[in-house]
MARRO-543527 format. One record per residue (C-alpha): residue number from 0; x, y, z. Coordinates in steps of 0.02 Angstrom, whole numbers, m for minus. Example, Ala and Ser with C-alpha at 12.3 -4.5 7.8 and 13.67 -1.06 7.14 Angstrom:
<sites>
@i=0	east=615	north=m225	up=390
@i=1	east=684	north=m53	up=357
</sites>
This chain:
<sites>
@i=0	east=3066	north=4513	up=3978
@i=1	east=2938	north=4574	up=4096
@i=2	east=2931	north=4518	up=4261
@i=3	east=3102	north=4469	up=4272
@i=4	east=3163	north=4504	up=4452
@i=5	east=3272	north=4656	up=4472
@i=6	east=3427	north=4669	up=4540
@i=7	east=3354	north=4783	up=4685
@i=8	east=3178	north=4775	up=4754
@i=9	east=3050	north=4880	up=4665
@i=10	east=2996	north=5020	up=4800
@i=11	east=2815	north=5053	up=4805
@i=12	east=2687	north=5159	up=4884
@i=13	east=2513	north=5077	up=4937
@i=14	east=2372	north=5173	up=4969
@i=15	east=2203	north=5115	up=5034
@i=16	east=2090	north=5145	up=5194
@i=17	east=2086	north=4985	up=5253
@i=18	east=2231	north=4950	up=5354
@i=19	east=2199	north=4755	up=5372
@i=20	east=2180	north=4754	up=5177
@i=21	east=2362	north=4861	up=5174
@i=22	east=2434	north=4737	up=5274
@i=23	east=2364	north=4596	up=5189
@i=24	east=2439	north=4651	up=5031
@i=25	east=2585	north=4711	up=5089
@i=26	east=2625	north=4541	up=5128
@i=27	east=2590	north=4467	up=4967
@i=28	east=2687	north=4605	up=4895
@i=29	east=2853	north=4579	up=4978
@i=30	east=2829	north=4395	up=4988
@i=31	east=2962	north=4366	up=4845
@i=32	east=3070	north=4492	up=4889
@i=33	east=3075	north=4566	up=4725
@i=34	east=2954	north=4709	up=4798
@i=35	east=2966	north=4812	up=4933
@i=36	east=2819	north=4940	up=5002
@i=37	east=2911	north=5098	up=5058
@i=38	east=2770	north=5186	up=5138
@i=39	east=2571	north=5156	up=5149
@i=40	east=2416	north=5295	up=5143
@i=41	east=2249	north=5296	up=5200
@i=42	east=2212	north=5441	up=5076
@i=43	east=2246	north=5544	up=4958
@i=44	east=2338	north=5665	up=5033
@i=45	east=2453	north=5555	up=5132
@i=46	east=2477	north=5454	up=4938
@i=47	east=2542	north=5631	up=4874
@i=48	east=2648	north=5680	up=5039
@i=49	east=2723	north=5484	up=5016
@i=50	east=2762	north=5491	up=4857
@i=51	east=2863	north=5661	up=4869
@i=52	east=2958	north=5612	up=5022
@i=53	east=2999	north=5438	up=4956
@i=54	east=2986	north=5431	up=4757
@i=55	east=2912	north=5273	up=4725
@i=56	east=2964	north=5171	up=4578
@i=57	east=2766	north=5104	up=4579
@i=58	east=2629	north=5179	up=4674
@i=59	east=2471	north=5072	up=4681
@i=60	east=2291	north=5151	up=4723
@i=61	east=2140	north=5106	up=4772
@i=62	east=1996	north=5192	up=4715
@i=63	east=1867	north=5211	up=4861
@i=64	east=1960	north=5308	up=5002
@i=65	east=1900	north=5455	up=5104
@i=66	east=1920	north=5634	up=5038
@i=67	east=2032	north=5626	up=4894
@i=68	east=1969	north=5472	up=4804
@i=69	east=2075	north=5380	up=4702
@i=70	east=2033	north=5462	up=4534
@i=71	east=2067	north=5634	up=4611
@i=72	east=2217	north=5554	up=4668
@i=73	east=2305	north=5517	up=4514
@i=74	east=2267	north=5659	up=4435
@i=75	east=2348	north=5771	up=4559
@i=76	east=2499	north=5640	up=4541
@i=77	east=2493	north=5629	up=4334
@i=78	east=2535	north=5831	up=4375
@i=79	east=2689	north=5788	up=4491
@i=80	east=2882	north=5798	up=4426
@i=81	east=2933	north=5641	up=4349
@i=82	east=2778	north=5543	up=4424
@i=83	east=2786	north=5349	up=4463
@i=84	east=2694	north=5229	up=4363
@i=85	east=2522	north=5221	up=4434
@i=86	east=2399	north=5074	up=4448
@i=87	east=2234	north=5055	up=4500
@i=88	east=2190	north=4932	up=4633
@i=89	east=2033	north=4889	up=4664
@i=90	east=1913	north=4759	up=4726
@i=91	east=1779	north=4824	up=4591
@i=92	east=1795	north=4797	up=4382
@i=93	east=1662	north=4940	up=4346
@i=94	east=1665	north=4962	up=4170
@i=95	east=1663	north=5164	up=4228
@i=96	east=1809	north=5152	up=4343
@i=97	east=1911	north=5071	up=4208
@i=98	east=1851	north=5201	up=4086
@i=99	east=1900	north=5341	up=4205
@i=100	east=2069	north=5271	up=4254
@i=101	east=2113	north=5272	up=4045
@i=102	east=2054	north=5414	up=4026
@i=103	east=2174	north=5481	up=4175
@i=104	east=2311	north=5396	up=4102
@i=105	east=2345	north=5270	up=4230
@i=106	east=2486	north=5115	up=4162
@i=107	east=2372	north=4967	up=4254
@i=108	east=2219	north=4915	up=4332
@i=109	east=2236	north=4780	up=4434
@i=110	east=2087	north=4687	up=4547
@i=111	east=2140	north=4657	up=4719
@i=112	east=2080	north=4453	up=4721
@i=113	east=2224	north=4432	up=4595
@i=114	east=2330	north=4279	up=4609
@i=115	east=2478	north=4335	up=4707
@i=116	east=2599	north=4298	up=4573
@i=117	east=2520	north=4395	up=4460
@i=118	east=2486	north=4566	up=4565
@i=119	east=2675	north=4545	up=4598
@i=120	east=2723	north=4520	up=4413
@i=121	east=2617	north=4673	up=4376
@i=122	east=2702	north=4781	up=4473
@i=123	east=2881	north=4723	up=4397
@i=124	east=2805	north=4768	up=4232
@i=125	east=2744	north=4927	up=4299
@i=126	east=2891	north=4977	up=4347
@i=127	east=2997	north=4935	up=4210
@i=128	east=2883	north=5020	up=4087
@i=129	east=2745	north=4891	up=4032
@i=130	east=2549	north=4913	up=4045
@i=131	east=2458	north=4799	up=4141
@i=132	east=2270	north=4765	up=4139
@i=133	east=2186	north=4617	up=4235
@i=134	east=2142	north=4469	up=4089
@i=135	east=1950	north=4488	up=4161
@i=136	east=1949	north=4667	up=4110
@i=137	east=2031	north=4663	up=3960
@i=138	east=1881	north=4527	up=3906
@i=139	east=1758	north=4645	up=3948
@i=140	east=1816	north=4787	up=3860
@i=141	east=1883	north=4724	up=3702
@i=142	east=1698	north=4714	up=3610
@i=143	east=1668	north=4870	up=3668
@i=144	east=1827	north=4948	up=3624
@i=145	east=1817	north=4884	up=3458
@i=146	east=1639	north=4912	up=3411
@i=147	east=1648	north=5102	up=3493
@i=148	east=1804	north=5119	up=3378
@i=149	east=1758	north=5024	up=3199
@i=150	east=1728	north=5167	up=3106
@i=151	east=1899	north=5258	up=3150
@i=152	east=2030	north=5123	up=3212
@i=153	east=2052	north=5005	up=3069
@i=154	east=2108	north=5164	up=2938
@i=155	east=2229	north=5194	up=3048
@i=156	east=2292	north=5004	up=3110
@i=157	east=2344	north=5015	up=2911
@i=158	east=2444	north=5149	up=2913
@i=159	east=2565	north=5051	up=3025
@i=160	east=2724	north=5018	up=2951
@i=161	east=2774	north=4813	up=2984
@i=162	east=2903	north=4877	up=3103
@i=163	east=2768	north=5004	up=3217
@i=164	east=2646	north=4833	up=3199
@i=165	east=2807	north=4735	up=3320
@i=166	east=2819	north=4873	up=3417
@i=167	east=2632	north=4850	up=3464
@i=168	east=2616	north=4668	up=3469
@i=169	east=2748	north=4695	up=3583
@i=170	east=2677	north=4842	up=3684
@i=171	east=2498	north=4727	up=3678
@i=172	east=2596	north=4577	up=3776
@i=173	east=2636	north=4706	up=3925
@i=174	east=2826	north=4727	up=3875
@i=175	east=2926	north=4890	up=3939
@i=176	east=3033	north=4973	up=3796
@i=177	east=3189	north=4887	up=3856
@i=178	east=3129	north=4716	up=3823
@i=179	east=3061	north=4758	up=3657
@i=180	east=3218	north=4834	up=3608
@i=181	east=3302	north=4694	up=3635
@i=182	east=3195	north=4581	up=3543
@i=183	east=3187	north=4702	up=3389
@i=184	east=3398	north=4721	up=3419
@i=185	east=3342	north=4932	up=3438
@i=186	east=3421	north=5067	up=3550
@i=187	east=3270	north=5112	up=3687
@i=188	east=3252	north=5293	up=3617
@i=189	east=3221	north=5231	up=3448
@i=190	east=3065	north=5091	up=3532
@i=191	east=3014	north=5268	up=3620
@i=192	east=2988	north=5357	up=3458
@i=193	east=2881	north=5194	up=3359
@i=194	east=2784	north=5186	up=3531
@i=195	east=2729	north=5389	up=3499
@i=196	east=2699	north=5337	up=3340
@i=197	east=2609	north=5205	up=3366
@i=198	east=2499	north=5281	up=3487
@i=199	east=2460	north=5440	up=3377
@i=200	east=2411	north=5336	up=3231
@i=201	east=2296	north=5234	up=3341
@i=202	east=2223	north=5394	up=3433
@i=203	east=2268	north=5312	up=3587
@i=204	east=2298	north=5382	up=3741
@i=205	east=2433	north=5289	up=3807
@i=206	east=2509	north=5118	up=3797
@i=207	east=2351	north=5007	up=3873
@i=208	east=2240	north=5078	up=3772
@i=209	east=2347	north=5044	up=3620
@i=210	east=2364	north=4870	up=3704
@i=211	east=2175	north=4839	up=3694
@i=212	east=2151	north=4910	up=3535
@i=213	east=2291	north=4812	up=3469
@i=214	east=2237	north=4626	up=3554
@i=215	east=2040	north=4666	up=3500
@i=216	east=2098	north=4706	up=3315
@i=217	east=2190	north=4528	up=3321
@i=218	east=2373	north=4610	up=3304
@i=219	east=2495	north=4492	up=3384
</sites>
C-alpha cells in the first residue's frame, strides 16, 4: 500500500535557496525515520551535480531558486539516466506552475505548509512509484481539467476495458504498480503495460494527469 514504511530509509535530494526553509524541512522529513535527505541545493546546478553523485531515490524541488529555476531544473533532470522521481515543492499553488510541472512530467506537486505526515507519506509514494498531488490542487484543477477535456476524454474513458478501469482507480488513489499488482493478484510488468495503456487511451501524459482525469470523470 502506499506509504508503508520501507525497510531502508528513502534517500532524497532537497533543493531550495532558503537554507532555514531546507533545514526546516529537513527536519520534518527525517522525523520518522522512514526518510533520509542525502544532500541539499541552493540551485539548480548543485540539484543536478547532487543527484549524479548521490542518486536519489526522490528528489524534491522548489520552484523559485536563482539561475536554474526549478522548471529548468527538471527538465535538465527528466533528460538524466534513470532519473529519480521528481516533485515539486512549493509554497505557491499557481494554476501555471502546476500546469508547467505536468506538462514537464513531474510525479508530484506538493505545497510546502503540508501537514508533516502527509509531505512524508508523499515522498514514500514517490518513491515507490505513485503520483502525488496536494488535495487543494487537485480541487482546483479538476473543473478545469474536465471541462478543457469534454469533448475528447469521455470517447476514450469508454474504450477502457473493466480491467484498465482498476488499474486507474487504482493509479487515481496514488498507488505504485507494486501495490496494485497485488490487489489485482498481477505480475508488476503486466500493471506496467495496462498503466501505458491506460495513459494512451486517455491522452495523458503521465500517471497524475491520468489521476485527475480519472477522479474528475468520477472513476473510482
Amino acid at each position: 500500500m502506499p506509504g508503508r514504511p520501507p525497510a531502508t530509509p528513502v534517500r532524497i535530494v532537497l533543493a531550495d535557496d532558503e537554507p532555514l526553509l531546507r533545514a526546516g524541512l529537513r527536519v520534518v522529513i527525517e522525523a520518522e525515520g522512514t526518510v533520509r535527505v542525502v544532500a541539499e541545493a541552493a540551485d539548480g546546478l548543485e540539484l543536478l551535480d547532487a543527484v549524479r553523485r548521490h542518486r536519489p531515490d526522490v528528489v524534491l524541488v522548489d520552484v523559485q531558486m536563482p539561475g536554474m529555476d526549478g522548471f529548468a531544473t527538471l527538465r535538465a533532470l527528466a533528460g538524466e539516466p534513470d532519473s529519480p522521481p521528481a516533485a515539486v515543492l512549493t509554497i505557491f499553488d499557481l494554476d501555471g506552475y502546476v500546469s508547467e510541472a505536468l506538462r514537464i512530467g513531474v510525479q508530484g506537486f506538493l505545497l510546502k505548509d503540508a501537514e508533516p505526515a502527509a509531505l512524508i507519506r508523499a515522498v514514500l509514494d514517490l518513491a515507490a512509484g505513485g503520483a502525488v498531488l496536494d488535495p487543494r490542487i487537485t480541487a482546483r484543477l479538476l473543473p478545469r481539467l474536465v471541462a478543457g477535456g469534454r469533448e475528447r476524454v469521455p470517447p476514450r474513458l469508454d474504450e477502457l476495458t473493466m480491467r484498465e478501469r482498476q488499474v486507474l482507480s487504482l493509479v487515481a488513489a496514488g498507488h505504485p504498480n507494486a501495490a496494485i499488482g497485488e490487489s489485482l493478484g498481477l505480475a508488476e510488468a503486466t500493471v506496467k503495460k495496462y498503466v501505458s495503456a491506460v495513459l494512451a487511451k486517455l491522452g495523458a501524459q503521465n500517471r497524475v494527469q491520468a489521476a485527475l482525469l480519472a477522479q474528475g470523470l468520477g472513476v473510482g
